[in-house]
C-alpha positions as a Markdown table, in Angstrom:
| # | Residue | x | y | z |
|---|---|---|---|---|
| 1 | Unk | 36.3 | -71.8 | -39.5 |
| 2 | Unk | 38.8 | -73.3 | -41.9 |
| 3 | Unk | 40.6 | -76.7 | -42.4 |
| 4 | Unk | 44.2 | -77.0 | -42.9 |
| 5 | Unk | 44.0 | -76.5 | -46.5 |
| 6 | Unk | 42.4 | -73.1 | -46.2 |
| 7 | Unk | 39.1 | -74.4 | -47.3 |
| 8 | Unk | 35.7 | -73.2 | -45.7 |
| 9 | Unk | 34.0 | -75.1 | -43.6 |
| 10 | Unk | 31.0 | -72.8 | -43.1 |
| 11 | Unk | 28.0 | -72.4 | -44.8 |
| 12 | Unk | 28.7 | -69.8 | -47.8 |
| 13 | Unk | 26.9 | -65.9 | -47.0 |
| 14 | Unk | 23.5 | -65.3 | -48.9 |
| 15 | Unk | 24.2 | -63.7 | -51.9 |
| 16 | Unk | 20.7 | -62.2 | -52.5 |
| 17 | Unk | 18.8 | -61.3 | -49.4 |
| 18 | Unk | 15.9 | -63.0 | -47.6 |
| 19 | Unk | 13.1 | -60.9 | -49.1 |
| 20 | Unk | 14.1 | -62.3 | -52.2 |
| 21 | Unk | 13.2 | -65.9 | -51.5 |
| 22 | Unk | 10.4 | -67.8 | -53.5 |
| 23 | Unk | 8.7 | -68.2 | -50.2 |
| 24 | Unk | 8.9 | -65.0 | -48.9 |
| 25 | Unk | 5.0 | -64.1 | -49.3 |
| 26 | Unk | 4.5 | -67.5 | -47.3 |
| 27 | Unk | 6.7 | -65.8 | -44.4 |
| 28 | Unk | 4.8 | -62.7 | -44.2 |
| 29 | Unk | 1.6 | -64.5 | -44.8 |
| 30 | Unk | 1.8 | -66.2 | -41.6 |
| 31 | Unk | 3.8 | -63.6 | -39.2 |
| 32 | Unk | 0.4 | -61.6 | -40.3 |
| 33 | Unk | -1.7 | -64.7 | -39.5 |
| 34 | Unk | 0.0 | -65.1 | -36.2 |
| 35 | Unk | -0.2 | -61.0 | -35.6 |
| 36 | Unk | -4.1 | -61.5 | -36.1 |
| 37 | Unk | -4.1 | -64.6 | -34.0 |
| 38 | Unk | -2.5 | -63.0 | -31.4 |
| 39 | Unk | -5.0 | -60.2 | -31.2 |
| 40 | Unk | -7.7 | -62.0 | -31.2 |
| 41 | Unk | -9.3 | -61.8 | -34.7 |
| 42 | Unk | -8.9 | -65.4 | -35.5 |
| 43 | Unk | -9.4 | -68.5 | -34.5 |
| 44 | Unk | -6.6 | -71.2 | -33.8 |
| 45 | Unk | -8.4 | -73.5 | -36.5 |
| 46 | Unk | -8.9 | -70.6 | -38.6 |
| 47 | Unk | -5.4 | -69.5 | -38.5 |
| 48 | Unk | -4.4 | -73.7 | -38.9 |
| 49 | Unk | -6.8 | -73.7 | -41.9 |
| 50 | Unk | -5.1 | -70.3 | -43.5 |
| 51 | Unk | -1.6 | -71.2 | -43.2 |
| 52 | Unk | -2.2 | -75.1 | -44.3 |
| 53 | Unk | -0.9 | -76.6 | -41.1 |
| 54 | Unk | -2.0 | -78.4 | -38.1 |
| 55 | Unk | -3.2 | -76.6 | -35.0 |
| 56 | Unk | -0.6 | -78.2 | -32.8 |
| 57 | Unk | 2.0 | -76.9 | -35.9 |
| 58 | Unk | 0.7 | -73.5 | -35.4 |
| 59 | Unk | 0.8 | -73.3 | -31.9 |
| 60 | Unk | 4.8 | -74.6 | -32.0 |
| 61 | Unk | 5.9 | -71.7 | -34.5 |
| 62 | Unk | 4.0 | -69.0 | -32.8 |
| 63 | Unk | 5.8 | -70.1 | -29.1 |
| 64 | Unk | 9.4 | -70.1 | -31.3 |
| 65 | Unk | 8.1 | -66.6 | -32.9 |
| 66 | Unk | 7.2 | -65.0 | -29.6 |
| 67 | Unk | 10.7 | -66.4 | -27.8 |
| 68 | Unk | 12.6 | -65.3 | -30.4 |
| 69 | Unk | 10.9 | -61.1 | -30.1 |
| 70 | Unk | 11.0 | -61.3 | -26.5 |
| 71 | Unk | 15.0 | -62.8 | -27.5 |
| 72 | Unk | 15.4 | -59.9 | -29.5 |
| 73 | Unk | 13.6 | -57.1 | -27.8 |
| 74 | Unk | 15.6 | -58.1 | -24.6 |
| 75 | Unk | 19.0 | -57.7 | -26.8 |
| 76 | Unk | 17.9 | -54.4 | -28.0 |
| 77 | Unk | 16.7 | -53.0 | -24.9 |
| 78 | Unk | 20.6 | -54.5 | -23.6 |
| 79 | Unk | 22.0 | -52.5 | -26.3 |
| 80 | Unk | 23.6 | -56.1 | -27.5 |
| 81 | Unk | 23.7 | -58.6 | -30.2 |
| 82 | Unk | 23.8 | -61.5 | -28.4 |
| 83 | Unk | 21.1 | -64.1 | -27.5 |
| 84 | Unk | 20.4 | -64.5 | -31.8 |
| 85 | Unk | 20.3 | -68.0 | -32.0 |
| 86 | Unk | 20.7 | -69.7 | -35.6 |
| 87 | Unk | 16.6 | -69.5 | -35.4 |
| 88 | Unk | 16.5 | -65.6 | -34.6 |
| 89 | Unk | 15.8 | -62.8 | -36.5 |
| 90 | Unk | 20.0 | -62.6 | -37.1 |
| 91 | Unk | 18.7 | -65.1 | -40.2 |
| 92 | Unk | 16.8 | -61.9 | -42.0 |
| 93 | Unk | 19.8 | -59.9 | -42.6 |
């Protein structure tokens, strides 16, 4: 989108990607927290504890993790791109 003036009104692309973030570790620390959660090898407290938030903290990003896979599986099962909210995996590119 653009005003009159030819100006950008969007928010400029990444330059570098997403692996390259200072938090990065922090991201794959918890999606492995959560993996281990999920499976049963840790404790909701445990995993709270790990990832230095609170249970009920936890329990929010794994819901928003596992909508956003089921989001994503369903798309690629579909064979489409749609459904990648601004919170979806479209962020990792």
């Amino acid at each position: 989108m653009h005003t009159r003036r030819g100006r950008s009104i969007e928010r400029p692309r990444r330059v570098q990607p997403v692996t390259e973030h200072s938090r990065w570790p922090t991201v794959l620390q918890a999606f492995h927290t959560l993996q281990t959660l999920r499976l049963g090898h840790l404790m909701r407290a445990q995993a709270a504890k790990k990832l230095r938030v609170r249970q009920a903290s936890l329990m929010a990003i794994r819901a928003a993790v596992e909508d956003a896979a089921s989001t994503a599986t369903m798309a690629a099962l579909e064979g489409t791109t749609e459904g990648y909210g601004r919170g979806g995996f479209a962020m990792l590119r």
